[in-house]
C-alpha positions as CSV (number, residue, x, y, z in Angstrom):
1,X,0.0,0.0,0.0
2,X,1.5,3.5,-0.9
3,X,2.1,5.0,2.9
4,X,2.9,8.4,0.9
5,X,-0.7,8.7,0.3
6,X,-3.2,9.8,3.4
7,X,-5.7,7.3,4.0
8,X,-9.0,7.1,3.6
9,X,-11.1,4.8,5.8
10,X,-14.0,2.9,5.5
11,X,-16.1,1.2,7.8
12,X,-19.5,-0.6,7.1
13,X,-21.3,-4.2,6.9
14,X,-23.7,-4.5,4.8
15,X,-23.1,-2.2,1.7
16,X,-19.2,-1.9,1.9
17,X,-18.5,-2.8,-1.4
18,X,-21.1,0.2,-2.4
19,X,-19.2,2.3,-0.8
20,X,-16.2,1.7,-2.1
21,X,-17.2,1.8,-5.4
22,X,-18.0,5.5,-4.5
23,X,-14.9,6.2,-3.1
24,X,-13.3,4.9,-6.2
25,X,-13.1,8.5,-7.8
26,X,-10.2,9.3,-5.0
27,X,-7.9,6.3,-4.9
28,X,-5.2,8.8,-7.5
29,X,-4.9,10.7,-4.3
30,X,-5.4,8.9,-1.5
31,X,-5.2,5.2,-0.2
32,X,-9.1,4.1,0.3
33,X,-8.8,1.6,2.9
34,X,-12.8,-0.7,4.0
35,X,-13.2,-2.8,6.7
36,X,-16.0,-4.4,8.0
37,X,-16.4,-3.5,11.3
38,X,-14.4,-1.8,13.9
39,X,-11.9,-4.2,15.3
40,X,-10.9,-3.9,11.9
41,X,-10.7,-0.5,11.7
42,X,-8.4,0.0,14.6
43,X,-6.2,-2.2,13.5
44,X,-6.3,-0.7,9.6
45,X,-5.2,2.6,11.5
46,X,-2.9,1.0,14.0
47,X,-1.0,-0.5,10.9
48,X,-1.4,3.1,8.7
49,X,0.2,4.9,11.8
50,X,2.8,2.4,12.2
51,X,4.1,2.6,8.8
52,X,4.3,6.3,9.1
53,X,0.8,7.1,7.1
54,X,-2.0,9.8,8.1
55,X,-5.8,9.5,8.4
56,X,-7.3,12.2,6.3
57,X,-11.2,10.9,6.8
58,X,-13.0,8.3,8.5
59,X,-16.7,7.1,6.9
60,X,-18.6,4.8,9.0
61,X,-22.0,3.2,8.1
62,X,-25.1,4.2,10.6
63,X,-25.5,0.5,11.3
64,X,-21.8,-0.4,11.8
65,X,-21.0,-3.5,14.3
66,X,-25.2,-4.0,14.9
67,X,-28.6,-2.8,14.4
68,X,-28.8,-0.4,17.3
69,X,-27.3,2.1,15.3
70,X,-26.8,5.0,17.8
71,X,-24.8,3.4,20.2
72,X,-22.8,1.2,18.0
73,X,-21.3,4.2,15.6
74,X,-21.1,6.4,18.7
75,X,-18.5,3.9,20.3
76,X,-16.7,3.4,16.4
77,X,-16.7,7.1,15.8
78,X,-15.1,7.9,19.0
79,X,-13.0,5.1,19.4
80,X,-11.4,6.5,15.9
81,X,-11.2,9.8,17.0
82,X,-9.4,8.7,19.8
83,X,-6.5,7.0,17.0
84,X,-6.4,9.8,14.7
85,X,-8.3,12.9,16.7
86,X,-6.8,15.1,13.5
87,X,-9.2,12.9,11.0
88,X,-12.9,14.2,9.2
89,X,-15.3,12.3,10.2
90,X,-18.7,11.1,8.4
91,X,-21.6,8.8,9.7
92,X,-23.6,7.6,5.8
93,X,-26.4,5.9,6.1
94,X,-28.3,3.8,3.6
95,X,-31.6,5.0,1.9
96,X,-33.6,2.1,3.8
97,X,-32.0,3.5,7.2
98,X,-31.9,7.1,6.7
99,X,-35.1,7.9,8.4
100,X,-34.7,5.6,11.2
101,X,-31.3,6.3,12.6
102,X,-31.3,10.3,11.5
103,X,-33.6,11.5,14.7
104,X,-31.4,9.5,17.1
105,X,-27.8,10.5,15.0
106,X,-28.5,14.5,13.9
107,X,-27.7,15.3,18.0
108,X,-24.4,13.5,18.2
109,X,-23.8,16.1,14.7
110,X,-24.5,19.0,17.2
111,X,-22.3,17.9,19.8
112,X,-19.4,17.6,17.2
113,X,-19.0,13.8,17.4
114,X,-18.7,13.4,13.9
115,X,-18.5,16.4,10.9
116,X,-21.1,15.1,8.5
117,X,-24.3,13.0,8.6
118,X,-25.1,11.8,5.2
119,X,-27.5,9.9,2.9
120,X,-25.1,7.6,0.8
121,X,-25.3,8.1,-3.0
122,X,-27.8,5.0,-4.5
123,X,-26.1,5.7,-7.7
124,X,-23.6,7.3,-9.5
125,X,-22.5,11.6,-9.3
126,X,-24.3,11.8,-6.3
127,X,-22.4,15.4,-6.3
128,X,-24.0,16.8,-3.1
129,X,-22.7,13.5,-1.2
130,X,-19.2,14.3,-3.0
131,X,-19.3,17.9,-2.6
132,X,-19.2,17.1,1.3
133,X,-16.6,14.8,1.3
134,X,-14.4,17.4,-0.8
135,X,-14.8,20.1,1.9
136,X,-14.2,18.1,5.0
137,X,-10.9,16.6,2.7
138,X,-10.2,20.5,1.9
139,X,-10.5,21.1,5.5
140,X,-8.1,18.8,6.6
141,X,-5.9,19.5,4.0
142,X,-5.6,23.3,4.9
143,X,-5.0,22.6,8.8
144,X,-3.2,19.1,9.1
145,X,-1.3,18.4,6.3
146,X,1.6,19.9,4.5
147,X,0.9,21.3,1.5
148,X,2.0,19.6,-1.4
149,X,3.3,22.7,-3.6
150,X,4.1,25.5,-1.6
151,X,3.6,28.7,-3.2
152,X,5.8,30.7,-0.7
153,X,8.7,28.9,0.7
154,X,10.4,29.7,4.1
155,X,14.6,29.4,5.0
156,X,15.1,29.6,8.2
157,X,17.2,27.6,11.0
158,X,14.8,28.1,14.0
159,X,11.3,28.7,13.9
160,X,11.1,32.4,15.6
161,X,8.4,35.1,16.4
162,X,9.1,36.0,12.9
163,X,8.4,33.2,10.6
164,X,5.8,32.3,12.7
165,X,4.1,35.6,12.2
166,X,5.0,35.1,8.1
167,X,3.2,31.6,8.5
168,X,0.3,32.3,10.3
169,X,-0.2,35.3,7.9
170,X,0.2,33.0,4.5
171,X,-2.0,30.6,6.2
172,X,-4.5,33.4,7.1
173,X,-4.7,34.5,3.2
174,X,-4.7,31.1,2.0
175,X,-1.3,31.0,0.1
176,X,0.2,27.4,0.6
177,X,3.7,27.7,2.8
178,X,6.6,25.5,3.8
179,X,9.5,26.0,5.7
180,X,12.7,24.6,4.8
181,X,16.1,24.1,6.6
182,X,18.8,26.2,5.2
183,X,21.0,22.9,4.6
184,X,18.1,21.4,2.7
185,X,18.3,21.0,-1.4
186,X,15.5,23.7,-1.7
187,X,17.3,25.9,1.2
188,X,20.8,26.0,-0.8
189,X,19.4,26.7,-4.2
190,X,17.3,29.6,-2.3
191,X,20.3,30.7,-0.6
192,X,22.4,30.7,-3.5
193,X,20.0,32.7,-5.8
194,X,19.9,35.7,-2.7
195,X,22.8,37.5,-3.8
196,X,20.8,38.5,-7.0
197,X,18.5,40.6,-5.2
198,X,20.6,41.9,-3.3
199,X,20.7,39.8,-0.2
200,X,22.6,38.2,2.6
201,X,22.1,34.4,2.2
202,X,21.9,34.3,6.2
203,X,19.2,37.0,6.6
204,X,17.1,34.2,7.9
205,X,14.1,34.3,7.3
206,X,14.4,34.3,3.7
207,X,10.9,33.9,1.6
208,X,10.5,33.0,-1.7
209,X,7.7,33.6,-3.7
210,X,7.2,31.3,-6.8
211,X,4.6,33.6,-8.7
212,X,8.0,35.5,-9.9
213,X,11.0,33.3,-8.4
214,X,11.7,36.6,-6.3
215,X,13.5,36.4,-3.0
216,X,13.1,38.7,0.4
217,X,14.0,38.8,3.5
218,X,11.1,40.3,5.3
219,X,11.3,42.0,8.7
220,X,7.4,41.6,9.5
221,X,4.0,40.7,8.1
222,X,3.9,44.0,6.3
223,X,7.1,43.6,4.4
224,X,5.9,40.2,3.0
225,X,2.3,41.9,2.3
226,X,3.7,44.3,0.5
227,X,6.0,41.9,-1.4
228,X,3.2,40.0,-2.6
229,X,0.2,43.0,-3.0
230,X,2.6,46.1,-3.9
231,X,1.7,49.3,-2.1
232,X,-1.2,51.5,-2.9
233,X,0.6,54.0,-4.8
234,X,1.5,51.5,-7.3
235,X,-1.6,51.3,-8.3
236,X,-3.3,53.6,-10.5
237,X,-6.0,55.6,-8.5
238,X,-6.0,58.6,-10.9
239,X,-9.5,59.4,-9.9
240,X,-11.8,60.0,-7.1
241,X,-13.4,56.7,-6.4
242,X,-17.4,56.5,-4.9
243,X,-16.4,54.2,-1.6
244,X,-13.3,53.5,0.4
245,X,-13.9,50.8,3.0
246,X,-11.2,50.7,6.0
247,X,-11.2,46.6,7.1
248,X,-11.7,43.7,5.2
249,X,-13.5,41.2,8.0
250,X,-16.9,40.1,7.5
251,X,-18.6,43.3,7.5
252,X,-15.7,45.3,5.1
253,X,-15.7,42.3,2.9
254,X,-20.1,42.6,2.4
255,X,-20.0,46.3,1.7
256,X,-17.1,45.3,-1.1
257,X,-19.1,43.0,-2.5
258,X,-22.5,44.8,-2.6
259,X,-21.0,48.3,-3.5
260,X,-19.1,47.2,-6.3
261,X,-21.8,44.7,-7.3
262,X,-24.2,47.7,-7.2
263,X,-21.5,49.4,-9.8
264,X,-19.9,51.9,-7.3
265,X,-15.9,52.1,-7.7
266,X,-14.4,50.4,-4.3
267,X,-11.4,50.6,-2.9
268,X,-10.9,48.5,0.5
269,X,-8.0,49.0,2.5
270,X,-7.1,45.9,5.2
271,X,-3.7,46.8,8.0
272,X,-3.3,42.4,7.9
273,X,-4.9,39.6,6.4
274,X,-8.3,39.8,4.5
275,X,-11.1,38.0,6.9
276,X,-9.6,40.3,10.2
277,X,-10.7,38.3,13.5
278,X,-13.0,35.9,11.7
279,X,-10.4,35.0,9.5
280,X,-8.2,33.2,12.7
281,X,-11.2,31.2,12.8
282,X,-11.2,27.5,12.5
283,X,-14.3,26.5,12.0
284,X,-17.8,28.9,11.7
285,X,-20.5,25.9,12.3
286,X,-23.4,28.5,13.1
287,X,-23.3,31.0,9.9
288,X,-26.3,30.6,7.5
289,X,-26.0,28.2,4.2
290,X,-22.7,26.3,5.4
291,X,-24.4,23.2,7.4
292,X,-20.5,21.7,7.8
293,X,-19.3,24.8,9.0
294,X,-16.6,26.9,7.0
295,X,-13.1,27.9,8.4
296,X,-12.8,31.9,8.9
297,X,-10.0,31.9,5.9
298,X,-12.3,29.9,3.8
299,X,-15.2,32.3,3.9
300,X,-12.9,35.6,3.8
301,X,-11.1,34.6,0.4
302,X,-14.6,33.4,-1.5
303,X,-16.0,36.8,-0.3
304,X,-12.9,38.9,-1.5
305,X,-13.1,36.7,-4.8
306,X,-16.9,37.7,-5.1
307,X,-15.8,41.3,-4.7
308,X,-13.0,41.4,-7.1
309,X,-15.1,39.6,-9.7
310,X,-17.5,42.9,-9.3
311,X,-14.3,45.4,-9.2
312,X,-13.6,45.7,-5.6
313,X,-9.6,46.9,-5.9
314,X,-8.3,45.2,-2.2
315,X,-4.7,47.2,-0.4
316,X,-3.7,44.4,1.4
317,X,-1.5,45.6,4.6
318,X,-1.9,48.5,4.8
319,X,-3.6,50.6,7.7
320,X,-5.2,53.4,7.3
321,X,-3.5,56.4,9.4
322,X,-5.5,59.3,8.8
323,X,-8.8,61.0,6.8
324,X,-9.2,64.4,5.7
325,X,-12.4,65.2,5.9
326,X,-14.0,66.9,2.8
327,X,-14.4,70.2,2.6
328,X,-17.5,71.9,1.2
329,X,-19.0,68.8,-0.5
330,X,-15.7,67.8,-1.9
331,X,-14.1,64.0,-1.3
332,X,-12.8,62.7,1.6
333,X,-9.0,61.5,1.6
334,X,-7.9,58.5,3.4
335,X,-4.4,58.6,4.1
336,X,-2.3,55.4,4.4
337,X,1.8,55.0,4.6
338,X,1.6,53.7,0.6
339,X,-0.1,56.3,-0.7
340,X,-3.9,58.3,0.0
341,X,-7.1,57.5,-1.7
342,X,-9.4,60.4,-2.4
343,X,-13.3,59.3,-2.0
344,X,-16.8,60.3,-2.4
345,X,-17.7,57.8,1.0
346,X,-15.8,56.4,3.6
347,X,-16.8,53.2,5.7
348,X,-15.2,52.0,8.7
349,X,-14.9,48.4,9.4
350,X,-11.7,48.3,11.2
351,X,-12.7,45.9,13.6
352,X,-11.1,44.9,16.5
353,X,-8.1,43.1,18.0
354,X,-7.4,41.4,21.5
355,X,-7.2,42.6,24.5
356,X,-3.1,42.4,25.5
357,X,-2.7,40.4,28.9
358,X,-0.5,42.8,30.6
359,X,2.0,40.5,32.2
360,X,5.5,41.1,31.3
361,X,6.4,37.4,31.6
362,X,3.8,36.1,29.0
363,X,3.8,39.0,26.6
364,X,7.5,38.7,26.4
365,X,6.9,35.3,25.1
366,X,4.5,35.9,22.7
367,X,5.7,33.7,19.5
368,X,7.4,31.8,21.5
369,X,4.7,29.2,23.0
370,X,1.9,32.7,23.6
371,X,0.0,33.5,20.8
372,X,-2.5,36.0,20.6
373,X,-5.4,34.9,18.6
374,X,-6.4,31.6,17.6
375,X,-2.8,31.0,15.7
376,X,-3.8,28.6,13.1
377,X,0.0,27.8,12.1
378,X,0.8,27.7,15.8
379,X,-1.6,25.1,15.9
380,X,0.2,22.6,14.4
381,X,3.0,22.5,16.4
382,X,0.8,22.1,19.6
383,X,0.7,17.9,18.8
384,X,0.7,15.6,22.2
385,X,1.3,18.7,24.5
386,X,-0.8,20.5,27.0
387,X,-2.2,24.2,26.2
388,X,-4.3,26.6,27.3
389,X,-7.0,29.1,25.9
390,X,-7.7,32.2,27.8
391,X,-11.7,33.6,27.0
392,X,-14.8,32.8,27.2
393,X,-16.2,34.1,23.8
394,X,-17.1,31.9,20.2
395,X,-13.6,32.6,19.1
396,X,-12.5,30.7,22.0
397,X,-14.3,27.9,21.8
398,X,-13.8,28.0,18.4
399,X,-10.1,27.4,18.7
400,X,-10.2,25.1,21.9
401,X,-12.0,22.9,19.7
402,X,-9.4,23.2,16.9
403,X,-6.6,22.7,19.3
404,X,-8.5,19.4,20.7
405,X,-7.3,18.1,17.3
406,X,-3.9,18.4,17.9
407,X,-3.1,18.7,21.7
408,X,-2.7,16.3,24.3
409,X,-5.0,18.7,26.6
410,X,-6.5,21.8,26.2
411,X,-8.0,24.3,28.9
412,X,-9.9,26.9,28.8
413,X,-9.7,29.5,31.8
414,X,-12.5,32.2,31.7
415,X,-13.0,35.1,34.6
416,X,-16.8,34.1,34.9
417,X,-17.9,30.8,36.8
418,X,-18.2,29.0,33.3
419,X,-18.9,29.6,29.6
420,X,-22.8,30.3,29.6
421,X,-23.0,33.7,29.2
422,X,-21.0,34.5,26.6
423,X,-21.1,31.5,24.7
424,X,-23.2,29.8,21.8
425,X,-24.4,26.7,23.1
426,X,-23.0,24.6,20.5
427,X,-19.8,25.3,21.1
428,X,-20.9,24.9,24.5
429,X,-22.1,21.1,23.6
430,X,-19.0,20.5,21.7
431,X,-16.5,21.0,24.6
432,X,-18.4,19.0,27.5
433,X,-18.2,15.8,24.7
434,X,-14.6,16.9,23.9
435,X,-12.8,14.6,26.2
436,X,-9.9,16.7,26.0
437,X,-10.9,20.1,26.4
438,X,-11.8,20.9,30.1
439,X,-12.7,24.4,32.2
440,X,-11.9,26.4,34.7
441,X,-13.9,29.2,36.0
442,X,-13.4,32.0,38.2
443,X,-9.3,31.9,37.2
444,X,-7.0,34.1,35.2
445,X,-3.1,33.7,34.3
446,X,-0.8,36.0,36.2
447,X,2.5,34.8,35.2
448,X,4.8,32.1,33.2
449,X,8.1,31.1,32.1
450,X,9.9,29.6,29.6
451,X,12.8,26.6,29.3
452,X,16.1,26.8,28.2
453,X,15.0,27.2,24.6
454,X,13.6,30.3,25.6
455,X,10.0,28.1,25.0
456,X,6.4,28.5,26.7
457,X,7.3,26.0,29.6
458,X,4.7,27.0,32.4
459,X,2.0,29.9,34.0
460,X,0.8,30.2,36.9
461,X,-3.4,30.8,37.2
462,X,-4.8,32.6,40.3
463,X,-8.5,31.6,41.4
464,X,-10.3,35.4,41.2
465,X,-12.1,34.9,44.3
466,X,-9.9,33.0,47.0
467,X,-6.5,34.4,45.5
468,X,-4.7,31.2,45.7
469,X,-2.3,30.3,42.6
470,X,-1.6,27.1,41.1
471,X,1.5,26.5,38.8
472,X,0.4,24.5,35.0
473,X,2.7,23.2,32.6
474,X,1.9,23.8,29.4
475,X,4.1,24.6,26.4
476,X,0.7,26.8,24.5
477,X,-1.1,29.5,25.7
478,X,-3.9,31.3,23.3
479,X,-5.2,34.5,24.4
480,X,-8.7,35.8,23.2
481,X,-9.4,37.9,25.5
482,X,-11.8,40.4,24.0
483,X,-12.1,43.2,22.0
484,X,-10.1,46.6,22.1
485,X,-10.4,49.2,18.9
486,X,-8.0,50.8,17.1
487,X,-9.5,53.9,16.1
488,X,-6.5,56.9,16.7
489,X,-6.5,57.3,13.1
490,X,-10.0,58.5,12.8
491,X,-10.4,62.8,13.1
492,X,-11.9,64.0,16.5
493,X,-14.9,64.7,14.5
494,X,-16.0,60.9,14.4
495,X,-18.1,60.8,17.6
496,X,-16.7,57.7,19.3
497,X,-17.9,56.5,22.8
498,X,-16.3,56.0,26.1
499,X,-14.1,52.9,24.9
500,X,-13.3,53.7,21.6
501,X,-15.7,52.5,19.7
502,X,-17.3,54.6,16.8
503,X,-21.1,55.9,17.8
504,X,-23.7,55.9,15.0
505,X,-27.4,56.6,14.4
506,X,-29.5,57.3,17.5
507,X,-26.7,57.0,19.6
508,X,-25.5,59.8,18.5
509,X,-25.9,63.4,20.4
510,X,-29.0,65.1,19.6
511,X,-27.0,67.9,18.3
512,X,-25.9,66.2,15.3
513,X,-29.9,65.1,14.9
514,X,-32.2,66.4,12.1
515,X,-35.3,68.3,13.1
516,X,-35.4,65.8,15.8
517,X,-35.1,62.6,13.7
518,X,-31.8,60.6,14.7
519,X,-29.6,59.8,11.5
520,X,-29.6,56.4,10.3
521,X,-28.0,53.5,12.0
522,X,-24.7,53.3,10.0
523,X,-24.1,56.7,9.9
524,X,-21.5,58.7,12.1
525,X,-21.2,62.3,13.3
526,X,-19.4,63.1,10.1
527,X,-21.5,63.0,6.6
528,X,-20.3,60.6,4.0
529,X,-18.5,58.7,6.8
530,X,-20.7,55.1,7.6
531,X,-19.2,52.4,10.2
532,X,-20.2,49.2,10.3
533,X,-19.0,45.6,12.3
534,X,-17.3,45.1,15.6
535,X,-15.8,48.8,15.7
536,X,-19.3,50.1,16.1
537,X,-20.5,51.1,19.0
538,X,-23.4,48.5,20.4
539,X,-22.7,46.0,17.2
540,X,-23.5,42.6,18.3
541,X,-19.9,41.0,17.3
542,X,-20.8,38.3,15.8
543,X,-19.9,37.3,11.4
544,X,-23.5,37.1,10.7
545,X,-24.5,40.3,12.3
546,X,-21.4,42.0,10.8
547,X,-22.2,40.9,7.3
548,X,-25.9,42.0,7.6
549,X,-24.2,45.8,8.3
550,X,-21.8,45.7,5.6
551,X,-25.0,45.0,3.4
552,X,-27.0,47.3,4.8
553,X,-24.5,50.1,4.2
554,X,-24.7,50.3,0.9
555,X,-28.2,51.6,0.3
556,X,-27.2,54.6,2.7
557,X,-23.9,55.0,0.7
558,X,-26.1,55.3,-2.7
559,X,-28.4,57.8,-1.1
560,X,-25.5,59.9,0.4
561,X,-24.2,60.0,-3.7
562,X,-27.9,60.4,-4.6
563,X,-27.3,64.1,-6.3
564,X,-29.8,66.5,-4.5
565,X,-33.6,66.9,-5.5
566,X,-33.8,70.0,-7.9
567,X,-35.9,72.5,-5.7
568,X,-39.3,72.9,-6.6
569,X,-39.9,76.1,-8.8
C-alpha cells in the first residue's frame, strides 16, 4: 500500500462494497482503505500509523458493528477519533435506514462527534454526497497536512516570532507555505539565488515567492504583504473613487461586495490579512448556508473573490492612518503609509483586536509558545502537548476545539464561573463531549516562564475569588481575550464613545440630529463617513451580524451620492 498517500477509511457491513465503489473516484490521491467493522478498523489505522501514514477521513455506516445504530457508531466514531483525533469524520447511512437512525444520530452532529451525517449516494455523481466529502478533505488539508506545492517557501534555522508571524499570515490569506532548513536542497538553491536581489544568504528568514522566483527577506508581516500586493501607490487611482472601506473582516468584505456589485468604484484597505478576527477562525458551524461549517480563511477569500469579480480593488496591509475630511461637498481623503485615496464615502470596518494580557512574563513570550489569537499555524506545532485558551467568547471555543485536534490537553480559563453567558451553546455542547478540552472558572493567568530554549514552559493561574495560585505546565497559551479598537486614526470629528468604539445613528448626540429625527444606523457624526461591524459602538460581534451591516451600508452609501432633489420652482 502507498504510505505516501493519506488514508481514507471505510467502515460498514452490509453495503461496503457500495461504498467503495463511490470512493473509487479518489484512490489517485489517497489510499481508500474498508473494513467491516471496527476491530478492523483499529487495527487498519494502527497499521497506517505504524508505517508512518496519516488518516485524512473516516466514513462509517449508521448500522456499523449491529442494528442499534446509535450506540454502536457512537463507540466506532469515538474510538477512531481517539487514534487519529486530527481525522474528518462522516456517519452515511443507507436509503432504507436514513429515516430511522437520523432523529437518534442528527444530536451526536450537534455535539461535534462526527463532521457530516449523510445519505449515501444509491447511484452514480451523487455530487451533493461528494461535494461534502471534498470540503471536510479540503479542511483537513488546509490545517493538518503539509501542503503539497508551496507557493511561498520559508529558509530559516529556527522557527522564531518572525516566521511564525510570516506563517500564520500566508496561512491566514490562503497562500500554501513551507518552511525549509537552510542545509536542505531547496534551502541552498534559495540561498544561492539571494545574492541577485541583493541579499545576505543568512538574513534568515528568507521567503521566496514562486509567482515570480523573487526572494526577500522580510522584517514583518507588512514587508511580506507588500512583497506580494505592492503598495497602494503602485496602483493607479487617478480618480476619485465613490467608496473607500477601512477593514476587510466580515462586514468590510459585504459592503465590497454589494458596492461594487451595485457598480460603485471600491477601494478596500485591510492593515493584515483579508477576513480580520473571523479569519483566525477554524471552524464557523453557526453561519447561514454552510451546514458543515466553514473555516474563517475559507469564507474571507470566496468573499474577497466575489468582490473582485465585481471590481472591488483590495490594499492588502496597509492601515489606514488618517482621513481628511471633505471640505464643502468635496471627497474625503484617506491617508495610508503607501499612498492616499481620495473618495466620495468612507466606511469603517476596522474591527477589532485582542485585548493584551498585561503581564510582562507572558507578553514577552509571545511567538514563542503565547499567541494571541487563535494562531492557526501555531496550531500545528501544539501535537501531544498540553495548552491553554484564555476567553470565554465563540472565538475561543472555536479554537479550543481546533486545538482538541492536535493537543494532548487543552483548557480553557474564563474570569466568569463558566462559559454560559457568553457563549453559543454549540460550542458549549461541543466542549463538554470533547474529552480533551476541560474548564476552569473563576481563574486568570498571572504569570509564566519559559525553558532553556527560551519556550512556553509554564504559567501560573490565580482563582479570582480565593487568591490562591496554582502552577500549570503547558508549552501553548492562546489569548482571546476580548475586543479593544483601534481607532487613533480616525479625526476627533467621528463621535466615538467612552471605549473607543465609533457611535452611530440614535446613539448619537441630539446635536448632530435632524429636526429631531436621529440619522440612520450606519451613519456617524461626520457625513459621508458610515461604520459598520465590531468597531461600532453597540454592534453585536458576531460574522452574521457584521455581514448584515456591511450589506446594509450600501443603500445609505447610494443615497449619500444620490445628487440633490432640484428644488421645486
Amino acid at each position: 500500500m502507498n504510505r505516501s498517500m493519506p488514508s481514507i477509511v471505510i467502515v460498514a457491513g452490509v453495503g461496503l462494497d457500495e461504498l467503495l465503489s463511490q470512493f473509487d473516484r479518489y484512490a489517485r490521491e489517497y489510499e481508500v482503505v474498508g473494513v467491516p467493522g471496527l476491530p478492523e478498523a483499529v487495527e487498519a489505522v494502527q497499521r497506517i500509523l505504524a508505517d508512518g501514514g496519516q488518516v485524512a477521513l473516516f466514513v462509517a455506516d449508521s448500522r456499523v458493528v449491529d442494528p442499534n445504530a446509535a450506540e454502536s457508531v457512537y463507540q466506532a466514531i469515538a474510538k477512531l477519533r481517539h487514534l487519529v483525533p486530527t481525522a474528518r469524520r462522516i456517519v452515511t447511512a443507507r436509503w432504507q435506514n436514513f429515516r430511522s437512525d437520523a432523529e437518534p444520530l442528527r444530536h451526536g452532529l450537534a455535539k461535534g462527534k462526527y463532521d457530516a451525517f449523510l445519505l449515501t449516494p444509491r447511484g452514480p455523481r451523487d455530487e451533493e454526497y461528494h461535494g461534502a466529502v471534498v470540503e471536510l478533505l479540503s479542511d483537513w488539508g488546509s490545517t493538518v497536512a503539509a501542503p503539497e506545492v508551496a507557493t511561498v517557501e520559508i529558509v530559516t534555522p529556527r522557527q522564531d516570532r518572525l516566521t511564525l508571524a510570516l506563517r500564520d499570515y500566508l496561512d491566514r490569506i490562503g497562500i500554501p507555505n513551507g518552511v525549509v532548513a537552510p542545509e536542505s536542497v531547496a534551502g541552498e538553491r534559495i540561498r544561492g539565488n539571494a545574492p541577485q536581489w541583493g541579499l545576505d544568504p543568512e538574513a534568515y528568514p528568507l521567503v521566496q515567492v514562486f509567482a515570480d522566483d523573487q526572494i526577500c527577506a522580510p522584517r514583518s508581516v507588512h514587508d511580506l504583504a507588500i512583497q506580494l500586493y505592492g503598495r497602494p501607490d503602485e496602483i493607479e487611482l487617478t480618480h476619485c473613487v465613490d467608496v473607500c472601506i477601512v477593514g476587510a473582516g466580515p462586514a468590510g468584505l459585504a459592503a465590497s461586495v454589494y458596492a461594487s456589485s451595485e457598480g460603485l468604484s471600491t477601494v478596500t484597505l485591510e492593515a493584515e490579512a483579508i477576513g480580520g478576527q473571523a479569519g483566525t477562525s477554524s471552524m464557523i458551524r453557526n453561519y447561514l448556508g454552510f451546514p458543515r461549517g466553514i473555516s474563517g480563511m475559507r469564507l474571507a477569500q470566496r468573499a474577497r473573490n466575489q468582490a473582485i469579480r465585481f471590481g472591488t480593488r483590495f490594499f492588502t496591509g496597509w492601515p489606514a492612518t488618517g482621513v481628511t475630511i471633505s471640505a464643502n461637498g468635496g471627497p474625503h481623503v484617506v491617508h495610508t503609509e503607501g499612498g492616499d485615496v481620495s473618495a466620495r464615502s468612507v466606511v469603517v470596518a476596522a474591527g477589532v483586536s485582542y485585548r493584551r494580557l498585561g503581564v510582562e512574563s507572558i507578553e514577552e513570550l509571545v511567538g514563542n509558545g503565547v499567541n494571541y489569537g487563535a494562531a492557526m499555524t501555531a496550531a500545528r506545532d501544539m501535537e501531544d502537548v498540553d495548552v491553554i485558551v484564555v476567553g470565554g467568547g465563540n472565538s475561543a471555543g472555536q479554537a479550543a476545539v481546533h486545538l482538541a485536534r492536535f493537543a494532548r490537553s487543552v483548557t480553557i480559563v474564563v474570569r466568569r464561573a463558566d462559559l454560559s453567558e457568553t457563549m453559543s451553546q454549540y460550542l458549549i455542547s461541543e466542549i463538554e463531549f470533547n474529552p480533551r478540552i476541560s474548564v476552569v472558572g473563576n481563574a486568570i493567568v498571572v504569570d509564566g516562564g519559559a525553558d532553556e530554549d527560551e519556550r512556553l514552559s509554564w504559567v501560573t493561574l490565580e482563582d479570582t475569588r480565593t487568591g490562591e495560585q496554582s502552577r500549570k505546565e503547558v508549552r501553548g497559551l492562546f489569548l482571546l481575550l476580548g475586543a479593544v479598537v483601534q481607532c487613533n486614526w480616525l479625526p476627533p470629528e467621528v463621535a466615538r464613545d467612552d471605549h473607543g468604539f465609533v457611535v452611530t445613528g440614535r446613539d448619537l448626540p441630539q446635536a448632530d440630529w435632524i429636526d429631531g429625527v436621529p440619522p440612520a444606523v450606519l451613519t456617524t457624526s461626520v457625513p459621508g463617513i458610515f461604520c459598520v461591524g465590531d468597531v461600532r459602538s453597540g454592534s453585536m460581534k458576531r460574522v452574521a451580524s457584521a455581514t448584515g451591516e456591511g450589506a446594509s451600508v450600501v443603500p445609505l452609501i447610494h443615497d449619500w451620492l444620490a445628487p440633490a432633489p432640484e428644488p421645486v420652482p
